[in-house]
N, C-alpha and C positions, 0 to 999 in steps of 0.2 A: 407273326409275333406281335407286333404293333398293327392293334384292332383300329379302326376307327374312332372309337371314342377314344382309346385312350392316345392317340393321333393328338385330338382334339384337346384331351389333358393338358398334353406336353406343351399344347401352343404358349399356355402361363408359364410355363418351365422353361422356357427354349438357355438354350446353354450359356453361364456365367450369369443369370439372371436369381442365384440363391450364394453367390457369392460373400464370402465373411457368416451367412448366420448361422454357420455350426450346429449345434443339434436342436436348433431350431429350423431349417432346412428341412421342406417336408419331400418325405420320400412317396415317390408316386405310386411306383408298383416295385413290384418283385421278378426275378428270373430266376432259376434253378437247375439245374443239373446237379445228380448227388447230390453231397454236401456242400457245392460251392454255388453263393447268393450273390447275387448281383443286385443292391441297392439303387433304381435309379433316383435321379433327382433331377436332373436337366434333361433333354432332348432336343431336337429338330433334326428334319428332313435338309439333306445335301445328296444333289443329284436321285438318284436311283437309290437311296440308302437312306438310312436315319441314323447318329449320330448320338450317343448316349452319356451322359456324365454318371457317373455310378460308383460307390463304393462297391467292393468285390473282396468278399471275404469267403473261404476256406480251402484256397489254395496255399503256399507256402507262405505267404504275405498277404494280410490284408491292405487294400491300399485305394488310392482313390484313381480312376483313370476312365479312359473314353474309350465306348461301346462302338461298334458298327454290329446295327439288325443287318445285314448280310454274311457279316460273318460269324454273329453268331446264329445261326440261322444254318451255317455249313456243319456247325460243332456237331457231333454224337459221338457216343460209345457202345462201340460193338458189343453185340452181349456175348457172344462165343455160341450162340444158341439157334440153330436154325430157325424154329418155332416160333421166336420172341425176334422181333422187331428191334432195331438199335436204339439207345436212348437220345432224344434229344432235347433241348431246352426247353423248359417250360414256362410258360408266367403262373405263379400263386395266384388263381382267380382269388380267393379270400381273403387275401389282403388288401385294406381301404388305408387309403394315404393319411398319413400322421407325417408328425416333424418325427425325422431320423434319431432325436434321444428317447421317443417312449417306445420305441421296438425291443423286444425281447431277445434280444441276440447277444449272449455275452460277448463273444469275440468281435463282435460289432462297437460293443459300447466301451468296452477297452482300448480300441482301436480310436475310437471319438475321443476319451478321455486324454489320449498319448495326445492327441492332434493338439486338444486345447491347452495341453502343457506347452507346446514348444510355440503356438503361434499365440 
């Protein structure tokens, strides 16, 4: 899941390094499974693993928290289907890094707006 270049990305990102700038915060890439997106913004390498700062939206809670590419890298969904292969995460090759407020994601920007209210 973590290519080389974007290895290389994350080195300007590495974690708490986008700290306070709100939806100016540029999101680097994308991860997916069904409908739940994983926003990175921060990253680095710890031990054997990489370590992600991410908003994560379309599970019950959007919310901000921290990644390990090993485990999600374990994640899939069975498909029930012998034929078909299970799903597992993907990265959004199409997506080119912006700050986190010009992305098109409702439940995302609502999610930033609640933020800027309370902080």
């Amino acid at each position: 899941m973590i290519t080389p270049e974007l290895a290389e990305t994350l080195t300007k990102y590495p974690l708490y390094s986008q700290d306070s700038k709100k939806k100016d915060a540029i999101c680097i890439c994308v991860f997916f499974i069904g409908r739940v997106r994983w926003y990175v913004l921060e990253g680095q390498p710890e031990g054997d693993d990489f370590t992600l700062f991410t908003i994560v939206v379309g599970m019950n809670e959007t919310e901000y928290g921290y990644a390990s590419i090993n485990e999600m890298e374990a994640i899939e969904i069975k498909t029930g289907i012998p034929e078909l292969p299970n799903v597992k995460i993907q990265r959004d090759r199409d997506f080119v890094a912006c700050p986190i407020g010009f992305i098109q994601d409702a439940e995302l920007q609502e999610f930033l707006t609640q933020m800027e209210a309370v902080l």
